[in-house]
N, C-alpha and C positions, 0 to 999 in steps of 0.2 A: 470509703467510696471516693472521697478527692485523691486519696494518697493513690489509689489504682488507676484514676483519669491523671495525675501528675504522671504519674509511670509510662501510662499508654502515651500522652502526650510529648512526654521525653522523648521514647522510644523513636516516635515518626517523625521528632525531628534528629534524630542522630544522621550522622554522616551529611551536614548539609540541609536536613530536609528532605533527605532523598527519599523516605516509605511517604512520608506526609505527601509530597506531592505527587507522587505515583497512585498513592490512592484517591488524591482527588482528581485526577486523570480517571485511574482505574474506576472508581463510582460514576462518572457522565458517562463512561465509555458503557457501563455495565448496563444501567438503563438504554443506550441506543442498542447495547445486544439483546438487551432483555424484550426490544419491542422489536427487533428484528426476527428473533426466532417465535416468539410467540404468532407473527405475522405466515412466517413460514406452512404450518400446519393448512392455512386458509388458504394462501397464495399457492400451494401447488394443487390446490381441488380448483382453483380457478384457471389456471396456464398449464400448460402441457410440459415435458421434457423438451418437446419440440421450442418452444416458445421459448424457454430458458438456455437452448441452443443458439437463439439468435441473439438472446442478452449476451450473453457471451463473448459472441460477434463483438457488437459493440462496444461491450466493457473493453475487449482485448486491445480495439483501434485506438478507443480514447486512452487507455492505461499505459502505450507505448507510444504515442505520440505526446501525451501531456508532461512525461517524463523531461524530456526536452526544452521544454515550451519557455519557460525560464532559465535558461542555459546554466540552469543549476545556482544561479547566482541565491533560489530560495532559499538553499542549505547552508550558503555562508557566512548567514544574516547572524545568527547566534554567536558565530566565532569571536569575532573583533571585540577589543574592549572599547574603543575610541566609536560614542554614539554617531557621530558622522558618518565614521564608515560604515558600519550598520544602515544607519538611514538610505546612505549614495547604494548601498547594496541589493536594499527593500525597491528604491526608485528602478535599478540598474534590471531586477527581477520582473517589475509591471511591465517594464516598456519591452526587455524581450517578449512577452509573455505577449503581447496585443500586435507586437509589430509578427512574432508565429502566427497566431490567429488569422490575420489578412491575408498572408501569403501562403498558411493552407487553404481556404477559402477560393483562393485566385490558381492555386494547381488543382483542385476537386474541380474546377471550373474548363480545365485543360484539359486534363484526361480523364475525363468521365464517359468520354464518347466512346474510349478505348478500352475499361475495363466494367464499361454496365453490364455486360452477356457474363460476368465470373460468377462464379455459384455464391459465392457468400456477399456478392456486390445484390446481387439478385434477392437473395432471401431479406436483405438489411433492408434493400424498396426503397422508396424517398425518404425512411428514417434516414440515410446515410449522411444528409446532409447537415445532422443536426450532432455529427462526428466531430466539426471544429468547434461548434459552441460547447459541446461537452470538455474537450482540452483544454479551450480560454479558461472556464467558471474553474474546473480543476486545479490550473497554474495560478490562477489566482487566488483561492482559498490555499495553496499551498504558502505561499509567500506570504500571506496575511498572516497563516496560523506559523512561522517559523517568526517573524518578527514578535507575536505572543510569546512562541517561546523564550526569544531574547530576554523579554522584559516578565518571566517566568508567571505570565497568568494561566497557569495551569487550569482555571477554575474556568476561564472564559473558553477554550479549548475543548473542556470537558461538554458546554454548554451548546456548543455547535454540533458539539455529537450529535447529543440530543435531539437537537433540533432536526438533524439531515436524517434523523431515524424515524421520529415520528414525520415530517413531511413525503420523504422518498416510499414509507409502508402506504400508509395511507392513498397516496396516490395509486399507486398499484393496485390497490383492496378494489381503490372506489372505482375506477374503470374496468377492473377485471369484473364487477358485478354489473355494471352496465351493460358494457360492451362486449368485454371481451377482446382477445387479440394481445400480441406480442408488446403490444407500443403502449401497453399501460407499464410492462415493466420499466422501456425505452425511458418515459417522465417520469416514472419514479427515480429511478434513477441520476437524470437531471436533476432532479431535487433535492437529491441524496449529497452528489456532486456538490450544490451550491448553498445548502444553509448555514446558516450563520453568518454568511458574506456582510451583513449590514451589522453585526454586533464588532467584528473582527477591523472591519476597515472604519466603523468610526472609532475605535479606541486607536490605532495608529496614524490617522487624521489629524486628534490630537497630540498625537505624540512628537511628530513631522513638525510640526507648527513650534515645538520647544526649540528643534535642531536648528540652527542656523544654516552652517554650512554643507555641503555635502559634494564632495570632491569625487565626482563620476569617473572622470578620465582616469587619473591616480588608483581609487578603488578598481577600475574595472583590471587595470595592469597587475596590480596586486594579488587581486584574486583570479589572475587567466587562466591556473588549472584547471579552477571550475567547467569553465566552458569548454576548456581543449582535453580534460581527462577524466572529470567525473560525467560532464552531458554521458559520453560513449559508453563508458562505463555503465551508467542508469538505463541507459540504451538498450545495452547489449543484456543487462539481468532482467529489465522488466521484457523483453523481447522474448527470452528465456522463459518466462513465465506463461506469457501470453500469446504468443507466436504458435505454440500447439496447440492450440483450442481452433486456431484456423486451421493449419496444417490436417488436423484430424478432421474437422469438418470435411476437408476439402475430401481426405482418401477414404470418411464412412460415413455412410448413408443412416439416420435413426436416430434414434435418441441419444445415446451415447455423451454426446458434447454436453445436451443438457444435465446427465447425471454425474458429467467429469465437472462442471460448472457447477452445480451444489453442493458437491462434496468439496471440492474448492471454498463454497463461501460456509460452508458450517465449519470446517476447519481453521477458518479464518476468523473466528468471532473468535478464541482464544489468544489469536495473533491482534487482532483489534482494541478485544479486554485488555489483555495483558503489554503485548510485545509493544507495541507501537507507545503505550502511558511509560514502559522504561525507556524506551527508547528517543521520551520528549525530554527526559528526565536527566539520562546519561548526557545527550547533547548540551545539555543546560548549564553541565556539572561538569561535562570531562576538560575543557581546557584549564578549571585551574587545581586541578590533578596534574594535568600533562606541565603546567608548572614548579609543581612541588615535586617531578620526575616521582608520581607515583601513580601516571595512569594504567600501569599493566597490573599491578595489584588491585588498582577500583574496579577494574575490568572483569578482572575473574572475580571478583568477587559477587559482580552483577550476574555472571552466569551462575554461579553457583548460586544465588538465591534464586536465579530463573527455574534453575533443573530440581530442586525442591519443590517449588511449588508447582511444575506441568506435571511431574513423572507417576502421581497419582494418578491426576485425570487422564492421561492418557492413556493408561493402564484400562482403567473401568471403559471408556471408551473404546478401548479393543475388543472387550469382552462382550461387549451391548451390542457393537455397531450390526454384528449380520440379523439381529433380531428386532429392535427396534424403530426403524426407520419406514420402516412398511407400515404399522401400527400408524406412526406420529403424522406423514403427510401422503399417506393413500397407497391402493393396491399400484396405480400406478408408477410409483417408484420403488418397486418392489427388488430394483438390483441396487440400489443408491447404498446400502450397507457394505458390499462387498467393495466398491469403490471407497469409501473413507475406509477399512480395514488395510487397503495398500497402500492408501497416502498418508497413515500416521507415520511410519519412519522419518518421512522425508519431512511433516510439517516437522515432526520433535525436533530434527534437526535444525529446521530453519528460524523457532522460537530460541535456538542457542546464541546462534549466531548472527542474523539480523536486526537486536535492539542494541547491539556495540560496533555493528558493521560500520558505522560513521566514523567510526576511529582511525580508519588508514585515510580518513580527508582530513582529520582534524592533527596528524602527527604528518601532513604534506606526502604522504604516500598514494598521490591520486593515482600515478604510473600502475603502479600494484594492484591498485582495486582495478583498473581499467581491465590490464592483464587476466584479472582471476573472471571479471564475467563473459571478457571474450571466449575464455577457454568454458565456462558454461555454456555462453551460446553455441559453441561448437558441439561440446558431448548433449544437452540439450534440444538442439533444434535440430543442426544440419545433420546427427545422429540420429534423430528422430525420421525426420525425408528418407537420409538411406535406409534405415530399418525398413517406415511403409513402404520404400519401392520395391528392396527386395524380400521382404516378407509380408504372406499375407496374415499373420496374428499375431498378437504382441506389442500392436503398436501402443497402446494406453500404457501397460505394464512396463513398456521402454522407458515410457517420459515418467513413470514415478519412480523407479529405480536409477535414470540419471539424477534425479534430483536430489535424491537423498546421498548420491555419491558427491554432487557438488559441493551441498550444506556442511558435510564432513572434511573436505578440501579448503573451503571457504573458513571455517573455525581456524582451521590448522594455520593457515595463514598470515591469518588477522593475530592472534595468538604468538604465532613466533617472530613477527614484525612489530609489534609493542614490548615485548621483550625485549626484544633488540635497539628501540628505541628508548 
């Protein structure tokens, strides 16, 4: 029995550590999925398609504005070895991140007069104002949780999961049983956004207080692709993402957005479990591969254990999806199956390719990433406008077959640019 716990134990830590701490990623993550989905079942006998149409809304404004919010300086925190620059990068990350927050705040303040009469400003109501404070708490547990990664607390990571899962369900259960209405999802949500905030900022409190110095000016020159080619870049792919879920709103009237919006987050608890624990993990590990000029070999080789482990489940899941989903969360979502059956391609793709996607920042090919998500917002979005204008069917099946052409383009890329490197 030791000699098989020695073995298991060896195993997860080969390569670094790299299965060990994926799985203790992957185990917090699994619990927040595991109480996300079981919430599911209850949460759509409580809220409508309609109701998860307006989360959506909201997810889409916070999820491409918070992208920003930190002028990226969140993702550079990992890179540097020299603690300082780290430090000046984590500071460099707050202060964009609070001085965004006022100054959306102060333009929602401007033109709000001019786009209150828009259909999705309308259905959002005076939730919309609570759009900036979702970005702030967002950018800020982003930068908290990347300087955890620096300092590889996987465990504390995993803990925050936890946390934003049970707070963000729960709140939504307990108002959707009360009340009712859209805006229990809206706080859960918020909740979702911000737990953990007080476990993550007091361990980097203490951490702050070791470093001495921390050279702003210097770090911020150093690192100015971030802000001048990854911000546009994160931009233009979370834009990508979420940009159609308004766009569709705007050209179809029904449920629709709400059932493109759940097949969105069931598809995404894999990307959750799995993608995002490599992808804390890869970032952790890849510069000193990219030192030993052997990060295109760790690279593939993380796809390749990605593509082993999804291409089961996502097999069974094709097979299940038009049957079971009516059964699990009501007569009412009774087309929800046929919608995840067209977006498996495109998630399989994007579990390839987005837990090593940090790799064209960490080998200075910010240009490149920038380049590749502009040309997604293109085939993506402004794709998507001309389709609804000049057609009236297809627009859904547009945006899941751009996407899966993207994810394919995007590997290709990333792939032959570390090679080359």
């Amino acid at each position: 029995m030791k000699s098989l716990l020695d073995k298991i134990n060896a195993k997860l830590n080969a390569q670094g550590g790299f299965l060990k701490a994926v799985s203790v990623l992957v185990g917090g993550t699994a619990f927040a999925q595991l109480i996300a989905f079981l919430s599911l079942p209850f949460l759509t006998r409580l809220y409508s398609p309609e109701d998860y149409s307006i989360l959506g809304i909201y997810i889409a404004l916070v999820s491409i504005l918070s992208v920003v919010s930190c002028l990226r300086f969140d993702i550079a925190i990992p890179i540097p070895q020299q603690e300082n620059e780290g430090k000046a990068l984590l500071i460099l990350a707050l202060l964009s991140n609070t001085i965004f927050f006022i100054l959306l705040y102060i333009l929602m303040l401007l033109i709000y007069p001019l786009i209150e009469e828009i259909k999705v400003v309308k259905q959002l109501s005076y939730w919309i104002w609570l759009v900036p404070f979702g970005v702030y708490i967002s950018g800020l547990y982003s930068a908290l949780q990347y300087w955890a990664t620096r300092h590889k607390r996987f465990k504390d990571i995993a803990q925050t999961r936890m946390t934003q899962a049970v707070f963000g369900n729960c709140t939504s259960l307990t108002i959707g049983v009360i009340s009712g209405g859209f805006w229990g999802l809206i706080l859960g949500q918020i909740l979702n956004f911000s737990g953990g905030l007080l476990k993550l900022s007091t361990s980097a409190k203490k951490d702050l207080s070791l470093v001495a110095s921390s050279p702003l000016k210097d770090t911020f020159f150093k690192y100015s692709n971030f802000p001048k080619y990854s911000t546009f870049e994160a931009l233009a792919n979370t834009s990508a993402i979420q940009l159609p879920l308004i766009i569709i709103a705007s050209f179809i009237v029904g449920p629709e957005v709400g059932f493109l919006m759940m097949a969105m987050k069931i598809l995404a608890i894999p990307m959750g479990l799995l993608g995002s624990a490599i992808a804390q993990v890869y970032l952790a590990n890849a510069n000193n591969y990219l030192e030993n000029k052997e990060l295109y070999g760790y690279t593939k080789t993380v796809i390749f254990k990605i593509l082993k482990i999804i291409t089961l489940p996502f097999i069974f899941l094709a097979i299940l999806s038009p049957f079971i989903f009516t059964i699990i969360f009501g007569k009412g979502w009774s087309g929800l199956g046929v919608y995840i059956l067209y977006m498996i391609p495109w998630f399989f793709m994007q579990m390839l390719v987005s837990p090593v996607s940090m790799s064209l920042n960490i080998i200075g090919k910010q240009k490149v990433a920038l380049i590749i998500q502009i040309i997604g917002f293109i085939l993506r979005v402004l794709g998507l406008v001309l389709w609804a204008i000049l057609f009236d069917k297809g627009i859904i099946e547009y945006y899941f077959f751009s996407s899966f052409i993207f994810y394919i383009l995007y590997l290709l890329i990333v792939m032959y640019c570390l090679k080359g490197k």
